[in-house]
N, C-alpha and C positions, 0 to 999 in steps of 0.2 A: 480391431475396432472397425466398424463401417463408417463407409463413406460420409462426406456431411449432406443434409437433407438440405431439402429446400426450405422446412422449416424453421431449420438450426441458420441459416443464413438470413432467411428474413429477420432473425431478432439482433441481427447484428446492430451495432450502435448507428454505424453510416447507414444501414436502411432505414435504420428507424426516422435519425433526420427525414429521409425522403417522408415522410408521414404513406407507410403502405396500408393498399386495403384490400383485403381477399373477394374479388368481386365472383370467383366460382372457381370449382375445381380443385375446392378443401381438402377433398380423400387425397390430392395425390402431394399434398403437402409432407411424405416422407419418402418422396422419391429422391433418390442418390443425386447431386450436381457434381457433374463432370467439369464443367468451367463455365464460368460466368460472360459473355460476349455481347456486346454492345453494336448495333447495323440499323442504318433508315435505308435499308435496301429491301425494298420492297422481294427480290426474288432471291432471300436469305438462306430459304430452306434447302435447296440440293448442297449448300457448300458446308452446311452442319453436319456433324456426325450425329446425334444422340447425345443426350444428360447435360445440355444445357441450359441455363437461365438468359432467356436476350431479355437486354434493356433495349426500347427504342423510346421516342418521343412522337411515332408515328408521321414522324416527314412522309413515307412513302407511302403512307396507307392517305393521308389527307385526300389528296386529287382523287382516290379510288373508290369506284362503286360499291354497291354492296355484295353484288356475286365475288369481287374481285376481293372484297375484305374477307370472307367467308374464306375463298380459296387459299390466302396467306395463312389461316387458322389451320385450317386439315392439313396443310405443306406442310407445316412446323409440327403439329403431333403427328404425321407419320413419320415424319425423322425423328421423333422420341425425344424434341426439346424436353428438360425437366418444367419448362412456365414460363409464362410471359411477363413481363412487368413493364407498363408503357405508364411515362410521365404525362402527365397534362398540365394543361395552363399554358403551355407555348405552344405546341402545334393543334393540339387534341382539346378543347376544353373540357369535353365530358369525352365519356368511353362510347364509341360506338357499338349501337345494340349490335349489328350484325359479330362482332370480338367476341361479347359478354355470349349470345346467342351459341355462336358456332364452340368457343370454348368448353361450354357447358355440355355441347350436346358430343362434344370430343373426352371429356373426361381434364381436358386441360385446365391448370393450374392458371389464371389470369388474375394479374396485380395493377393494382393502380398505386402510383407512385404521383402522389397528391401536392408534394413541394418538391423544391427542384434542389436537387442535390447532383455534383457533377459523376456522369458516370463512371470516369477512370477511377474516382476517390470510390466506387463502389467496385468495382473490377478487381483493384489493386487487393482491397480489402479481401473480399472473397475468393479470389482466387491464391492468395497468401494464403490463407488460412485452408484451402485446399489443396495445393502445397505439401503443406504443413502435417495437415493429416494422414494424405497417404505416407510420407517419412514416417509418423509417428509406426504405423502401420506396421514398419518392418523391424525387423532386429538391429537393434545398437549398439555398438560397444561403446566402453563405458565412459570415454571420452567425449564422444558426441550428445549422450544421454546428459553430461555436465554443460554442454552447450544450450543446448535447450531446455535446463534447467534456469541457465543465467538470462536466457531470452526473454524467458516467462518474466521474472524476477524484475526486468531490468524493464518488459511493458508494464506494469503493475506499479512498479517507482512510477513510471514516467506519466501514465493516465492513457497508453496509446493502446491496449489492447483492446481486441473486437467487440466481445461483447460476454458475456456470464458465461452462456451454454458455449464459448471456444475454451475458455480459461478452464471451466470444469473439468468438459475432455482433454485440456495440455494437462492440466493436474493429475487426473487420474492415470494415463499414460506415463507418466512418472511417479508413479505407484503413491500419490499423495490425495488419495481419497479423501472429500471433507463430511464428514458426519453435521449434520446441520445444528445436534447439541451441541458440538465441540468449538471454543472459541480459539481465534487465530492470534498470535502475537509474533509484530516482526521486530527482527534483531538485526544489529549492527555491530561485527565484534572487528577488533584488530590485536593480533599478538605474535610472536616469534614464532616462524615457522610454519607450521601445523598445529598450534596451540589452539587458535580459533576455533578450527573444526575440531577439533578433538572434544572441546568445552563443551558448545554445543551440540554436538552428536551426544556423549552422555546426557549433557542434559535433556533431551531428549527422552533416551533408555529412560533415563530415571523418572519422566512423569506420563511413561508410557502412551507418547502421542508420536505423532509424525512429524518430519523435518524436510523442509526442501529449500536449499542453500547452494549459493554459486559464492565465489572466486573472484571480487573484479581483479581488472589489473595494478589497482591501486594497492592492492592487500589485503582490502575488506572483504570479509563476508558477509554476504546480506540473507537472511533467510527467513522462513515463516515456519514458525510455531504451533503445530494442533495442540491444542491441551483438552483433553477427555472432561465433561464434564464432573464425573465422578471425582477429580483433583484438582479443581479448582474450588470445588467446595460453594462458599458463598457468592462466589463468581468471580472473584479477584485473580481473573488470570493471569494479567501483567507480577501479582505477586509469586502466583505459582511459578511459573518460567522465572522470576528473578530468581527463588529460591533455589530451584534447582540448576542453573549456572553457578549459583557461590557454593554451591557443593560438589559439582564437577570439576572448579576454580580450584576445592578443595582439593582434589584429586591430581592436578595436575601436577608435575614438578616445580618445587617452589622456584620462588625466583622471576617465574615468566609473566611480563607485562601486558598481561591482558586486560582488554577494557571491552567492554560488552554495554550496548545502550536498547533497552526495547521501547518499541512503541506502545501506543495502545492498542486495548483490546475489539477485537471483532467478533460479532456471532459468525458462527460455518456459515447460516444462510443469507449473512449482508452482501451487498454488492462487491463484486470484484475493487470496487474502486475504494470503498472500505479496508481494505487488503493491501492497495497501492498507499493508503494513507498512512498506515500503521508503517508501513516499509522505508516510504521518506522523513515521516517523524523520528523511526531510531536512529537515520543516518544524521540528520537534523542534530539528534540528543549525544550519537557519538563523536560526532567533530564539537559541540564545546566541550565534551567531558574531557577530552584529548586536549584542549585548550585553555580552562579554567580550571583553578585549584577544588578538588571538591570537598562541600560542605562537610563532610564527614571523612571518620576515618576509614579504608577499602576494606573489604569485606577478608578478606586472606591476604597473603603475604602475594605481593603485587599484582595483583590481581581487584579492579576497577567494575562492578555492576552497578547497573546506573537505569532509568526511565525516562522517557520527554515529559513525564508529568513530574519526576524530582527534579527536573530540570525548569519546568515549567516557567518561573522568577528570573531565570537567566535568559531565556527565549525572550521572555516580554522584554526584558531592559535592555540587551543586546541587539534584538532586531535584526536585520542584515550587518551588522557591525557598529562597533562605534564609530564615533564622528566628531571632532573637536565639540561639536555641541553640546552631544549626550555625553560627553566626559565631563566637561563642565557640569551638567545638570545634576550626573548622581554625584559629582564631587559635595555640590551645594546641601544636597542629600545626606550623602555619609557625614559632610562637616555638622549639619544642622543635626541631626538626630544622635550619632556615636561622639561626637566633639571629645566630652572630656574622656573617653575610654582611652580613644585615639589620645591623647596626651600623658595619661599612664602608665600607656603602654610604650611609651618612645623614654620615657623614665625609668621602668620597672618592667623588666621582663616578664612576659603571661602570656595568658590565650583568652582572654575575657570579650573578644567579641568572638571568637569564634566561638566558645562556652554559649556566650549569648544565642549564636545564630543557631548551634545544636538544640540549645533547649527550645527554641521557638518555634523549630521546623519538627520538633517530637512533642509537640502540644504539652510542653512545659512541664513535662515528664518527669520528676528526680532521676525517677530510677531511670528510666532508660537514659536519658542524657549519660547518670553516672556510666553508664554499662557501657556506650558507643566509643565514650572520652576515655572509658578505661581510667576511671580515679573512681577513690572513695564514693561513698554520700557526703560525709564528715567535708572532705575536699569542697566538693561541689557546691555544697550550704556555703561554704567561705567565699567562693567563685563569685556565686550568685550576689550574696548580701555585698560584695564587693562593687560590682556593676549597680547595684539599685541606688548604694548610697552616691556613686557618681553622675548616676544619669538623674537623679532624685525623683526613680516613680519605681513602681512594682514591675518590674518584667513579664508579671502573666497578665497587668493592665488590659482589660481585651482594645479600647481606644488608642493604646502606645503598639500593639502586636504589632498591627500591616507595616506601619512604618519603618521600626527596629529593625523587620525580619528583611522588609526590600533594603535597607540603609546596609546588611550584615553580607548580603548577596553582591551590594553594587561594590562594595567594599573591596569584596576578593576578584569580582570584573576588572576592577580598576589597579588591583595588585597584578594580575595575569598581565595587563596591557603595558606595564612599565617594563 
């Protein structure tokens, strides 16, 4: 891969804060930068090599005439700086013609850097990420290549990476090309061993997209999902990637307690920070699935797929945790709405609110209710007529729905927390 241009750095997110502006010297906007360097030293040029970006704010050029600002122009492009980018507002209010004049007539690259952004916070940046790329540059063995997979991964969680055009080239460098039809889905699994990866990696194979997954040291794998347009169909990708986890899930040796949580879906051409979204939402969706009883029964024999939007009801109610308050409140909740089920049930052994919560979160479905609960129809009609005569309304009531179905969720929050 080449070098990073001067381009590919200006669209960096910290430049951008600075608000830059290409005041001349656009052609050479894909000249290679050798490192980024920061100097109000007016006779900067003999101690530069070549293929740099200086930032100044023009402390040294202030006092200086215009022969003398001209001459700091031709010094710096015959040592082959890659561009100049001088802040204004503090030293400089506007850009002196003799810069914009002598740059233009040098072929040199000249920025105006319009807000004031500190320059080590642009240094650190660009020069990481130059770094970064000559590494990517050279051959890896396959251990390091898993470091800088988790890197990627773990800026993309966090919101702290460069900018689109760094992310792209860390991606493609790790052989995770994104096709801009293709939608992204991130996953949060945990299971014995190598079960994780194993899961994921099929499923993978199986919807014939690309996978790029790190290790924390906690256990988790965290990774992001291509899924081809062509298999997602209607566009439901979060459904694609779920299906194909419960049937790599399938595949795995029974027994193994895997739980897998995805986020939402992204197009290939959303912003990198759509990508970091989807990545903290499954981790989000994997720790309560790992900590709340789920709504349903698991998809294979121990084996837990799960999404932040089937989880969506317990994110709202839960929040950062509960709190003596919010315990009380859905208590007031579950008493107020499931009352009499809850006293049935401390009498007569059942599952009539979870029946309840299945049917309400499958749109009141028989049949699938029956199929998920694994009972009859015959069973479920009794279920059902069971719960209406105690709650004394219809269950597909659309007025009674939101209540019931939060009352069914706060229910099992409040059973996990005892």
């Amino acid at each position: 891969m080449a070098a990073l241009t001067l381009r590919e750095i200006l669209s960096f997110d910290v430049l951008g804060d600075a608000a830059p502006e290409i005041l001349c010297g656009g052609k050479g906007l894909d000249r290679p930068v050798r490192w980024v360097h920061s100097s109000e030293i007016y006779e900067i040029g003999p101690l530069l090599s070549g293929g740099e970006l200086l930032l100044t704010t023009g402390l040294g050029l202030a006092g200086a005439d215009a022969g003398a600002r001209r001459h700091y122009v031709r010094e710096l492009a015959e040592r082959g700086v890659a561009g100049i980018a001088v802040e204004l507002g503090r030293t400089l209010t506007e850009m002196p013609y003799e810069l914009v004049d002598e740059s233009r007539r040098r072929g040199l690259p000249l920025v105006a850097l319009r807000a004031v952004v500190p320059f080590i916070r642009i240094a650190e940046a660009a020069n990481t990420a130059i770094v970064t790329q000559s590494l990517t540059d050279r051959p890896h063995p396959a251990h390091d290549r898993d470091g800088r997979v988790s890197a990627l991964l773990v800026e993309l969680a966090e919101g702290t990476a460069l900018s689109q055009s760094d992310v792209l080239a860390r991606a493609r460098a790790l052989d995770f090309a994104v096709d801009r039809t293709h939608r992204l889905v991130g996953a949060a699994a945990t299971g014995p061993g190598a079960a994780a990866v194993a899961v994921l990696d099929r499923a993978a194979e199986l919807l014939g997209g690309r996978l790029l997954r790190a290790a924390g040291a906690d256990g988790v794998v965290a990774a992001l999902v291509s899924v081809p347009a062509r298999v997602s169909g209607s566009g439901d990708a979060v459904r694609a990637v779920q299906g194909a986890v419960v049937a790599a899930a399938g595949e795995a040796p029974a027994g193994a307690a895997l739980t897998v949580a995805l986020g939402p879906a992204a197009p290939g051409e959303a912003a990198w920070s759509r990508w970091g979204e989807s990545l903290r939402e499954a981790r989000t969706a994997l720790t309560l699935a790992l900590s709340v009883p789920a709504a349903e029964p698991q998809c294979c024999d121990g084996a837990l797929v799960t999404s932040s939007r089937a989880l969506a009801l317990e994110r709202q109610l839960v929040g950062d945790g509960l709190t003596p308050a919010s315990r009380d409140r859905l208590a007031q909740l579950v008493s107020r709405a499931l009352g009499p089920l809850l006293e049935w049930e401390a009498a007569h052994p059942s599952d009539l609110v979870r029946t309840l919560e299945v049917h309400l979160r499958n749109g009141c479905s028989p049949t699938r209710t029956a199929a998920i609960l694994h009972v009859g129809r015959q069973s479920l009609y009794q279920r059902l007529e069971r719960i209406e005569s105690l709650l004394g309304l219809p269950v597909g009531e659309a007025d009674a729905h939101a209540e019931l179905l939060l009352a069914c969720c706060a229910q099992r929050l409040l059973r996990a927390g005892d």
